[in-house]
C-alpha positions, 0 to 999 in steps of 0.5 A, a space after each residue: 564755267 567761262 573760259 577764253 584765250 588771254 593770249 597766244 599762251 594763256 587760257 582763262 578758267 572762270 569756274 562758277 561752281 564746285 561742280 564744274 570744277 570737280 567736272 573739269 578735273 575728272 572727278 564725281 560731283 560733290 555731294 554737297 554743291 557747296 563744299 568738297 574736300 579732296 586729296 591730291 592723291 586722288 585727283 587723276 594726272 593732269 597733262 598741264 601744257 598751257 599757260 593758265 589763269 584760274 578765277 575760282 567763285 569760291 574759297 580755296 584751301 591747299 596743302 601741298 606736299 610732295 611736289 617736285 618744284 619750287 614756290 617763292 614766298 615774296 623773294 626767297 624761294 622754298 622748296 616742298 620739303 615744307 607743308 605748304 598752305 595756299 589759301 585763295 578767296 574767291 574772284 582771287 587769280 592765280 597763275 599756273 606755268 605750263 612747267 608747273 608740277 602739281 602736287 602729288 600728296 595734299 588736300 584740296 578744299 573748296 568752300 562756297 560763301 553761300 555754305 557759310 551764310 548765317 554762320 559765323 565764320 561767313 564775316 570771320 573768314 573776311 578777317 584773315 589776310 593771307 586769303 588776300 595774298 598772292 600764292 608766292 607769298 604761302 604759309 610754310 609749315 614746320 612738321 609739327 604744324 603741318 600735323 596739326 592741319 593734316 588732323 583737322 583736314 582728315 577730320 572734315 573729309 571724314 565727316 564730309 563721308 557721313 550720311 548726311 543729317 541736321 548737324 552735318 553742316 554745323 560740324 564741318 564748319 567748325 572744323 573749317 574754322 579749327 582749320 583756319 585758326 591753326 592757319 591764322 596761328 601759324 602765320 602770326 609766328 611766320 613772321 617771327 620765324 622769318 624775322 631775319 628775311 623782313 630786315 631785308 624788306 625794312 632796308 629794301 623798302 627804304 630803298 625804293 623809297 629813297 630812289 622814288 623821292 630822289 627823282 623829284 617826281 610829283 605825288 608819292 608812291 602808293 601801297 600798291 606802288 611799293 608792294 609791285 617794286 618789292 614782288 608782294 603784295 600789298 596786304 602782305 607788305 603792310 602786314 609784315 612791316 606791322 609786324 615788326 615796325 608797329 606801323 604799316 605801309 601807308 603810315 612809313 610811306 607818309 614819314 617818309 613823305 613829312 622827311 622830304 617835306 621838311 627838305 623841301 621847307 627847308 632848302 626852297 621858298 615854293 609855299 605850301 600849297 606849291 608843296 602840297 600840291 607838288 607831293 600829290 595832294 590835291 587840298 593844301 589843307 590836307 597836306 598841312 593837317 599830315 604835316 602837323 600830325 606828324 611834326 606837332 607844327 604846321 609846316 610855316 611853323 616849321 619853315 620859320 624854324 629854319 629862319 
């Protein structure tokens, strides 16, 4: 485990193994140095007073229940009234407050890329975004859903506490891939479920949007540029407006980009390439191929429209 001082107030954790993990917060060694299942439950009290900066060199998955304090997922803050699901790939970071209230009832799973090797699940698991999102941006279970998971977490722990034999590993694997389809499942419907909260995000989005081109600044914003405007994170960002817009972040970027083109085609005599290059490309050809796969003409052809 690497640890070092960030700052006056924040101390980095970098645990390379589930073993110094397990070291670290009190517990026996793992049976398995690839995988451990725990519960909250049974994790002794930690005293939290410092500011801290987690990198985990493996996935991990939490249910959290019974946690007196409140999480946002992007802007809209919950309580743990709701199961909540947080999952984190592994090099990911989290952060967590010295005031941070750790949960009293839940589980923990921690799985190594390498307990995965020559399995399926190893690339599939690579599939699923909410392994890319930040932990502001949770999955909030309804109780129905969240009996369904606590069903496949018990059923790995308990297969976690056989003897081990040739099938052990097999067995858990397919449950953890149960688990994260039932995840997969449930955070396709959040978005339904949700679905008055993204109209705020289509609106707040065009709004930055807006505010970023009415300064006339060279270049366009970027996904990355966006999602930190709107406190998420950028898969996320791009998966919601997907969702409900069937484009993602990228693409609305770039017809909002074509729309202030157009203005600037229409209203002054700079040439293309002034454009191109003003817009933040570095090619007029590349800025002249966008223009026509949005518009169906180039952008003189658009211009002599005007004339």
């Amino acid at each position: 485990m690497k640890n070092r001082k960030l700052n006056s107030d924040t101390l980095t954790l970098h645990f390379n193994s589930i073993s110094e993990f397990h070291k670290t917060v009190g517990v026996l060694k793992p049976k398995h140095p690839l995988f451990s299942i725990l519960r909250f439950e049974d994790l002794p009290k930690v005293e939290n007073n410092q500011r801290l900066k987690l990198i985990l060199d493996f996935y991990q998955i939490t249910l959290k229940k019974e946690c007196p304090c409140k999480m946002q997922y992007g802007q809209t803050p919950f309580d743990f009234d709701e199961g909540v699901i947080s999952c984190f790939a592994p090099k990911q970071v989290s952060i967590i407050d010295k005031d941070f209230s750790f949960a009293s009832s839940g589980w923990l799973l921690l799985i190594h890329p390498d307990f995965l090797r020559s399995h399926a699940l190893s690339q599939k698991i690579k599939s699923y975004g909410f392994f890319n999102y930040a932990i502001n941006e949770a999955l909030i279970l309804s109780e129905e859903e969240q009996k369904s998971i606590e069903t496949t977490f018990d059923q790995i722990q308990k297969e976690s506490n056989l003897p081990i034999d040739n099938f052990s590993q097999d067995v858990i694997i397919s449950n953890i891939d149960l688990l994260l389809t039932h995840c997969n499942r449930y955070y396709n419907r959040q978005f339904i479920i949700r679905k008055p909260k993204t109209n705020d995000l289509l609106n707040n989005f065009e709004r930055v949007l807006n505010d970023y081109f009415s300064k006339e600044e060279n270049g366009f914003p970027t996904v990355n540029y966006m999602a930190l405007q709107l406190n998420l994170s950028p898969k996320y960002l791009s998966d919601c407006l997907k969702q409900f817009t069937g484009q993602t972040a990228q693409q609305l970027i770039h017809d909002k980009l074509i729309e202030h083109a157009k203005d600037v085609l229409s209203t002054t005599e700079l040439s293309v390439s002034e454009i191109a290059y003003q817009l933040g490309f570095e090619y007029p050809q590349s800025f002249s191929k966008l223009f026509r796969a949005k518009t169906n003409l180039s952008p003189l052809q658009f211009r002599q429209s005007f004339n």
